[in-house]
C-alpha positions in Angstrom: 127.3 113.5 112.5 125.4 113.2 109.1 121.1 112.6 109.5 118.0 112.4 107.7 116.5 115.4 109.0 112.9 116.4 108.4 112.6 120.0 106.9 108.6 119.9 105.6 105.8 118.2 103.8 107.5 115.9 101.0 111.2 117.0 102.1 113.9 115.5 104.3 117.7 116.0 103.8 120.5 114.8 105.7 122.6 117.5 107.2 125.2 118.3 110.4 123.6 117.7 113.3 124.9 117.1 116.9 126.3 114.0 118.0 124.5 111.7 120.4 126.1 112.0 124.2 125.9 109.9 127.3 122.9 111.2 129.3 122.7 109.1 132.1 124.6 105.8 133.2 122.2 103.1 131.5 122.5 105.0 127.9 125.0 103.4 125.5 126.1 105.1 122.3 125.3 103.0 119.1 127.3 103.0 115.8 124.1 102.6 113.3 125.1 100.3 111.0 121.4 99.7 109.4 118.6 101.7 109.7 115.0 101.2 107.6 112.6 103.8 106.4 109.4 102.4 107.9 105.8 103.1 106.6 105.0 105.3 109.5 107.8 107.7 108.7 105.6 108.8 105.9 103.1 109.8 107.7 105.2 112.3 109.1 107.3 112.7 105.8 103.6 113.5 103.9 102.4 116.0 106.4 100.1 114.2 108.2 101.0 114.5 111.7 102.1 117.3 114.2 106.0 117.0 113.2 107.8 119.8 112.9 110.8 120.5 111.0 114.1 119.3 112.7 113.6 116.3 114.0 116.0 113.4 113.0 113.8 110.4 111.5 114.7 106.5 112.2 113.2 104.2 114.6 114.1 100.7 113.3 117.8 100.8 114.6 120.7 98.0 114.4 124.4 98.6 115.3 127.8 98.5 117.3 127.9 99.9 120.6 130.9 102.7 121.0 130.5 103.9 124.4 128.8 102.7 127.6 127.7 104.5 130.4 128.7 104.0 133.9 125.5 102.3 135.1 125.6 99.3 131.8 125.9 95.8 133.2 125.0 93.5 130.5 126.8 95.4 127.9 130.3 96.1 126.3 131.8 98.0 124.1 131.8 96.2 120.6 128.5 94.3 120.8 126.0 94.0 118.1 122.8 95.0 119.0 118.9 95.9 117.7 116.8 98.1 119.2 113.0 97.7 119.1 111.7 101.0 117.8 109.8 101.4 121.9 112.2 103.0 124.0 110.9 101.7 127.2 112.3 101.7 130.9 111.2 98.2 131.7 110.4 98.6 135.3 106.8 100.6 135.3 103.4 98.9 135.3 102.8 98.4 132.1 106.7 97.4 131.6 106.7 94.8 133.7 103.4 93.5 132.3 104.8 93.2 128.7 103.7 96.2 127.3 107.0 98.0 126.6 105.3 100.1 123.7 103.1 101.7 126.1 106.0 102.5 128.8 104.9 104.9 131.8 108.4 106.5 132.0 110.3 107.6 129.2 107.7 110.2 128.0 105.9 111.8 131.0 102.0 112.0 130.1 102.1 109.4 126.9 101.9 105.7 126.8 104.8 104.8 125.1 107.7 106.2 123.6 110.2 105.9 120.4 113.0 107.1 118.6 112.5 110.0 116.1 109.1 109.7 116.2 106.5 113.1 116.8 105.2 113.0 120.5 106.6 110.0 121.4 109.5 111.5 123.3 112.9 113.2 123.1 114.8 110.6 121.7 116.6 111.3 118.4 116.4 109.1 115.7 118.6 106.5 114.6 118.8 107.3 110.4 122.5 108.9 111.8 125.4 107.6 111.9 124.8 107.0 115.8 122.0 107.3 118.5 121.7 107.1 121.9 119.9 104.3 123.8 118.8 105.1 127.1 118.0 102.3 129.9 119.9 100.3 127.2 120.3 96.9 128.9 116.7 96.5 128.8 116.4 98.3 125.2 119.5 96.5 123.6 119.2 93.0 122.1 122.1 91.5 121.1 123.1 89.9 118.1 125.9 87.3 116.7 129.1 89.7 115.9 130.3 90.4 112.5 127.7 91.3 109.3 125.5 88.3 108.2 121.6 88.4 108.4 122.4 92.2 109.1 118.6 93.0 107.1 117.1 90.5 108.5 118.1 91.3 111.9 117.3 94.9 111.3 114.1 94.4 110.7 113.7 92.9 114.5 113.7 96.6 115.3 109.9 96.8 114.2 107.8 95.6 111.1 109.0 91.6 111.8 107.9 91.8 115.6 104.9 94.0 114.5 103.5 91.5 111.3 103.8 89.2 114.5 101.8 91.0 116.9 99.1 91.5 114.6 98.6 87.4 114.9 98.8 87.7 118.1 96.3 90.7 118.9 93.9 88.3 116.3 95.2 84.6 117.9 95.9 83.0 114.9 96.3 79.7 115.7 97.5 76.7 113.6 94.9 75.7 110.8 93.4 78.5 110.7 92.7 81.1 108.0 93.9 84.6 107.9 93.3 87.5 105.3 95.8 90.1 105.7 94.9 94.0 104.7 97.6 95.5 103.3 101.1 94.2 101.5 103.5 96.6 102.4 106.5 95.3 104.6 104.4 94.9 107.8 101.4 93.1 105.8 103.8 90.8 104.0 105.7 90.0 107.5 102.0 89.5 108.9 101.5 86.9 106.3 104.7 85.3 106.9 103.9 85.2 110.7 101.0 83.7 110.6 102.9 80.8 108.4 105.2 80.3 110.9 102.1 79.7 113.2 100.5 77.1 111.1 97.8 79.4 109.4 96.4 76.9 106.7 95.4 79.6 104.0 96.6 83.1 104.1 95.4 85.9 102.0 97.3 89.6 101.1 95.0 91.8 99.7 96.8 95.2 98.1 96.8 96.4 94.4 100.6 96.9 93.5 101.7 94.2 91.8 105.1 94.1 93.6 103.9 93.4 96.5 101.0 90.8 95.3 103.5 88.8 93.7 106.0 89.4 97.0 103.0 87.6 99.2 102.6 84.8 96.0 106.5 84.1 96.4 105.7 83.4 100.4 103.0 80.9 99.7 100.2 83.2 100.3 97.0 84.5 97.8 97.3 87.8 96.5 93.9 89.4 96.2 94.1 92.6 94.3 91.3 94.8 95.2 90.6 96.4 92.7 90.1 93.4 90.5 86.3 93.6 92.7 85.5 93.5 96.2 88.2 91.7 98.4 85.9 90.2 100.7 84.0 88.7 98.4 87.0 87.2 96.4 88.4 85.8 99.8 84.8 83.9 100.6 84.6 82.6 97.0 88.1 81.1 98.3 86.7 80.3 101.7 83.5 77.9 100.8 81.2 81.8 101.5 82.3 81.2 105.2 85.2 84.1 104.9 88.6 83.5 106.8 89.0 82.9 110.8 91.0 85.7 111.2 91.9 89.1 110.1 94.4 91.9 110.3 94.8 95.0 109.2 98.1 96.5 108.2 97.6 99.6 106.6 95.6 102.3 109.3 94.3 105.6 108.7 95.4 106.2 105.0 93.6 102.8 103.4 92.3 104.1 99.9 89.1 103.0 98.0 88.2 103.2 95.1 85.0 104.6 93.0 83.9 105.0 89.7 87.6 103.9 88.8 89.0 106.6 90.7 91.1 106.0 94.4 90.2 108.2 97.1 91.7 108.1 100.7 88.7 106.2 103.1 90.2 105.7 106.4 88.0 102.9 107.9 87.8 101.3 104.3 89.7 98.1 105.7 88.4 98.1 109.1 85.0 97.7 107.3 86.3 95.0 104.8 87.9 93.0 107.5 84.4 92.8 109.1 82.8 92.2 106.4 85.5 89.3 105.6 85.9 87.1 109.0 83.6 84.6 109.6 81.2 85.2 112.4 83.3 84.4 115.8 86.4 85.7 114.5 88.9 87.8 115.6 90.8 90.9 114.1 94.6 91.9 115.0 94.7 95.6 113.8 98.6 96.7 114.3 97.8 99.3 111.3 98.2 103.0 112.8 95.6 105.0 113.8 95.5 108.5 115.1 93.9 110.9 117.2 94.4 113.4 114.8 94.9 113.8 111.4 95.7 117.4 109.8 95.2 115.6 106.1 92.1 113.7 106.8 89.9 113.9 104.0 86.9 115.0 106.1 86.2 117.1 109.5 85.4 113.1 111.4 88.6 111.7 110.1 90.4 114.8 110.9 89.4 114.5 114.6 90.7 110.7 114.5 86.4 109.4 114.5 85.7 107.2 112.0 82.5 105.5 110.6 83.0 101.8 111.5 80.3 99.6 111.0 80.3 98.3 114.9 76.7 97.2 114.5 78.0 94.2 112.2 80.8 93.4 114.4 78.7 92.9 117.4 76.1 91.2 115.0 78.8 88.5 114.1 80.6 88.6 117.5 84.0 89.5 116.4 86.5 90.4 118.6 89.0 93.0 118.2 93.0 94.0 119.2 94.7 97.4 118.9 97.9 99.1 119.4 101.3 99.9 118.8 104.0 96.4 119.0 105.5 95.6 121.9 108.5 94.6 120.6 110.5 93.0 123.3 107.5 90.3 123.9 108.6 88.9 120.6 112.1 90.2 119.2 114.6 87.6 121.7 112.1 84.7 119.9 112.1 85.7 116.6 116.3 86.9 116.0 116.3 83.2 117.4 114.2 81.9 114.1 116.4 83.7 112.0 120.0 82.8 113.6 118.3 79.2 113.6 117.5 80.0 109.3 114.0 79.1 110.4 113.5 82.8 109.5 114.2 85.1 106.6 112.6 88.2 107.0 114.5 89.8 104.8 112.6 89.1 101.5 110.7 92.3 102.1 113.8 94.6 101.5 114.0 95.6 98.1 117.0 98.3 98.6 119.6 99.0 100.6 121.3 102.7 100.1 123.8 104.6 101.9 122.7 107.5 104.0 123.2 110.0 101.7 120.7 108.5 99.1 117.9 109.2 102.2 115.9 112.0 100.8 115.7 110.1 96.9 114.6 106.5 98.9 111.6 108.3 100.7 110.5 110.1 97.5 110.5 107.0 95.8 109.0 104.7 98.5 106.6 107.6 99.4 105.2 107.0 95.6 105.5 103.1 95.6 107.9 103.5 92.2 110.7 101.0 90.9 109.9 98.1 93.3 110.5 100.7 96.4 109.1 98.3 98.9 111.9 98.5 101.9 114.4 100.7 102.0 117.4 100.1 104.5 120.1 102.8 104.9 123.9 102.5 105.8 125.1 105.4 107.4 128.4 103.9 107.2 128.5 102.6 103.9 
């Protein structure tokens, strides 16, 4: 089968590679019919992680099941179905608790594991014309059959689940206010979450003018940041009080800027968001974070320590939420929204390609050029 396959720093192609098998009898077999490029696929498409060349990208899956294995109960040949981007077993500790994206089992001595992803397990990733799903009656959510809402429905895989868990790990609640970090897709579907919560005010702050004027077309208020400080633009907004709650959806490779000139700052928006929520508040950070970063711009950042200002967080008695999505808490919930048309994720995808056009979409989004914002792939098209 034909997949995006990463050869080095700044350089994927899609080539031959072997087609997915039943390994065991809960696995199905999964036509891909949509498949994203996802922000964190450029960390490992820049260079920035352990990845070495080989492994097939693509963790925000959606498809047609082809073949079953023995063990399947809930499943048939022929469904529609999205996959969260956790590949979980869903009967371990943490499980059973709700924390699929931290599963115990499907990559022996890691928290957690996902498809095409570097240590996160051996699972082979889904930009392919097909992937295997293990423990797929847990991992499989079905969808209505034939083609509509197919990229909204793909995006239940990860960034629409994880824009929602970044609410969650800040508790936005209704009437409140809420600056989001960050407009890419999982900043933007943060600001739409917190709408469909009943935030009163929501704020994007970013400084590419696609994605300001995406968050204006939402109902939110761009802040561009290099127009002057962010935080201080959102209290001029906010009476001086700053916004309730805060999340951060960019991680480790937040850039600053100085004397007119960027330059990467890892806990640049950590330290705005502090700076920005009102004393009592709460920040949801769903932006990734590493424990190692081979690019880091110093020794600190390379070792995953960075210089957060935790004396004024504990000063204004902020509270704080990490980690990955667990995307079955939310995904049932929110395909639901969108079957419902209270939901219409979608507005964040800005192309749609076939598979061949793979290596082109990442050089593009990788830059942030001609309105790149979301890129979904059809293997099939």
């Amino acid at each position: 089968m034909r997949a995006v396959v990463y050869k080095g720093p700044f350089e994927v192609a899609v080539e031959q590679v072997e087609d997915p098998r039943i390994q065991h009898p809960s696995d199905v077999i999964v036509r891909v019919t949509s498949t994203a490029i996802c922000g964190s696929d450029l960390h490992m498409y820049e260079g920035r992680t352990a990845a070495e060349p080989g492994i097939v990208f693509g963790h925000e899956n959606l498809g047609v099941i082809e073949e079953t294995g023995d063990g399947v109960t809930s499943l048939s040949r022929g469904d529609r179905v999205v996959m969260p981007f956790n590949v979980a077993c869903g009967f371990c500790k943490n499980c059973t608790a709700g924390y699929t994206g931290f599963c115990l089992t499907v990559n022996p001595g890691f928290a957690g594991g996902a498809y095409g992803y570097v240590a996160m397990g051996p699972f082979t990733g889904g930009q392919a014309e097909y992937v295997r799903v293990p423990y797929a009656d847990f991992n499989c959510l079905k969808l209505p059959e034939g083609t509509e809402m197919e990229t909204d429905f793909v995006l239940l895989a990860d960034i629409f689940p994880t824009g929602y868990h970044g609410n969650e790990l800040a508790d936005v609640r209704p009437g409140e206010s809420v600056a989001v970090y960050g407009g890419g897709p999982v900043g933007l579907m943060a600001a739409y979450s917190a709408m469909l919560r009943g935030a009163s005010k929501v704020f994007v702050v970013d400084r590419v003018a696609e994605r300001l004027q995406k968050a204006a077309e939402i109902g939110a208020v761009p802040i561009d940041f290099t127009a002057g400080n962010a935080a201080e633009q959102i209290k001029e907004q906010t009476a001086g009080q700053g916004t309730d709650k805060g999340i951060d959806a960019v991680g480790y490779q937040a850039q600053a800027q100085a004397r007119g000139e960027d330059r990467e700052e890892p806990a640049t928006v950590l330290n705005s968001l502090v700076e920005t929520v009102r004393p009592t508040g709460a920040l949801g950070v769903p932006g990734l974070y590493v424990p190692s970063d081979p690019g880091g711009p110093d020794e600190q950042a390379r070792q995953g320590m960075l210089v957060v200002a935790i004396g004024r967080l504990f000063e204004k008695g902020l509270r704080m939420g990490t980690g990955q999505c667990n995307v079955k808490r939310y995904n049932r919930q929110l395909r639901d929204l969108i079957i419902e048309g209270r939901a219409k994720p979608s507005f964040v995808v800005s192309h749609e390609l076939p598979l061949d056009q793979a290596p082109t979409a990442y050089e593009k989004f990788d830059k942030r050029v001609e309105g790149y914002t979301k890129v979904v792939l059809h293997p099939h098209a």
